[in-house]
N, C-alpha and C positions, 0 to 999 in steps of 0.2 A: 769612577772614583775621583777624577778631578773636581768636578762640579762639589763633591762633602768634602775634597779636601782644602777649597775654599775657606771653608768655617774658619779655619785657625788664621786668616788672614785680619788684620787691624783694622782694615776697610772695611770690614764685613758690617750691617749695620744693622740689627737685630729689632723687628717691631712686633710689639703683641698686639693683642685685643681681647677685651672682653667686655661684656656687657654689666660687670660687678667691680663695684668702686672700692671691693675687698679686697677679690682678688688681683686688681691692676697694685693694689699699694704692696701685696707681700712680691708681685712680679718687681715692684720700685723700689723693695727695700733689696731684693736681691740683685737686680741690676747697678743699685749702688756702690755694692763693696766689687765690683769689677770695674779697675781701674782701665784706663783707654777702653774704653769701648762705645759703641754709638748705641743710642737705644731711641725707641720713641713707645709709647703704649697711648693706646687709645680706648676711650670707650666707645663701644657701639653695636650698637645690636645689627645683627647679621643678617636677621630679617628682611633689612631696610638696604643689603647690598653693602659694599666698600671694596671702593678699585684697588685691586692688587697690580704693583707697575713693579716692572724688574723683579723678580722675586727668582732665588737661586733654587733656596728650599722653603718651601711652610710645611708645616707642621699645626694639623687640625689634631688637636688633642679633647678627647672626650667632649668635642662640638657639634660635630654635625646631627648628633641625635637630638640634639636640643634647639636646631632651626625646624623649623615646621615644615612638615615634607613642601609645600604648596612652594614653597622661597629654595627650597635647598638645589635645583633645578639650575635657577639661577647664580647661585652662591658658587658652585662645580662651574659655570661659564668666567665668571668674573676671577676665582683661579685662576682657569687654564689659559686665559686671554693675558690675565700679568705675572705670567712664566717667561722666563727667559730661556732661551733656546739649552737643552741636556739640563733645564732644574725641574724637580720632583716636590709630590706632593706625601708627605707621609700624615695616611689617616687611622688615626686610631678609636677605635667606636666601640661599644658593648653592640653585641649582635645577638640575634634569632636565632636560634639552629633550626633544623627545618622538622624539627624531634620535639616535641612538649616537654617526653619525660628528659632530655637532654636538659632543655630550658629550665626544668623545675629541680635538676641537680645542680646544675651550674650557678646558681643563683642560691641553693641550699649551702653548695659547699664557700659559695663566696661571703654570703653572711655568718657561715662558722668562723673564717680567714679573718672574720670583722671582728668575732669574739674574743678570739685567741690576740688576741691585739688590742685587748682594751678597749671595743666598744661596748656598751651596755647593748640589753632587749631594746631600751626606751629609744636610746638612741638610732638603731636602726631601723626600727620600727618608724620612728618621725623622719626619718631620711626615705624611706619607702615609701612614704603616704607625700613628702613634699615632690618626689621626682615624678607619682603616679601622672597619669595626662598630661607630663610635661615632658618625658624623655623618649622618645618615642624611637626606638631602634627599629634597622632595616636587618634585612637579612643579607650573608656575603654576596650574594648574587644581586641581591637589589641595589647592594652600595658599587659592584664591580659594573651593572648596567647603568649608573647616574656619575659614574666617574668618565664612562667608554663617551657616553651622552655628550656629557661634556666637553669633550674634545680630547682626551688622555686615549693614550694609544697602550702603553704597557703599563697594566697592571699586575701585582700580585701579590698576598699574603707572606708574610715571613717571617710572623709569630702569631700564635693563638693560645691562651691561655683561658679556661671556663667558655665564656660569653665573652670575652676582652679582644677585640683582633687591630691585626697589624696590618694594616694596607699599603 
């Protein structure tokens, strides 16, 4: 608990990444209205690697399924090499279940969640067809053997929602 109870510290110095000059600017518009705080956001595809140094916590938020397995090997190295000694990695991923008909409720009832919520058919539909061959999830067992791979000693789960997990 010491290592997250860090975060509230003024030192703390928070850096994103992503590959979308969208989403860095709504990460820039929210980092602005927080007063003292340190920030840096970068672009850059993940693909291509970026040294993680000192790192207390990171937080891979709906990422890792979108590096191409071939890199992601990698990506788990370059982590856990800039951790700092007691800091974690919290991964959050859409996952496989090892169940099709699982797969194909989970994914039913999360498009309904989209409904009830003001998305259109169109709109889900084109958000479905833009992520096809590009989102590529593992299963928890595939992400718990590319994390162990990597050099992380304790892993574990501790939320699961549909297809959505918490690593």
């Amino acid at each position: 608990m010491q290592t997250l109870m860090g975060a509230v510290n003024k030192d703390v110095q928070f850096i994103g990444l992503d590959n979308s000059d969208a989403m860095l600017g709504r990460a820039r518009t929210r980092f602005e209205r927080i007063p003292n705080r340190r920030w840096q956001l970068h672009n850059v595809e993940l693909n291509e690697g970026f040294p993680f140094e000192n790192a207390s916590i990171v937080v891979v938020n709906l990422t890792l399924q979108f590096v191409r397995p071939l890199y992601r090997d990698t990506l788990i190295h370059h982590l856990h090499a800039g951790m700092r000694d007691g800091g974690c990695v919290i991964l959050v991923e859409i996952i496989l279940g090892n169940d099709s008909l699982f797969n194909r409720t989970f994914i039913k009832l999360y498009y309904e969640m989209k409904k009830r919520n003001g998305y259109s058919e169109m709109e889900i539909s084109r958000k479905r067809e833009e992520l096809e061959n590009v989102l590529i999830p593992y299963r928890v067992e595939e992400n718990y053997k590319l994390l162990r791979k990597g050099g992380f000693q304790h892993i574990d789960m501790f939320y699961k929602w549909y297809n959505f997990c918490f690593v």
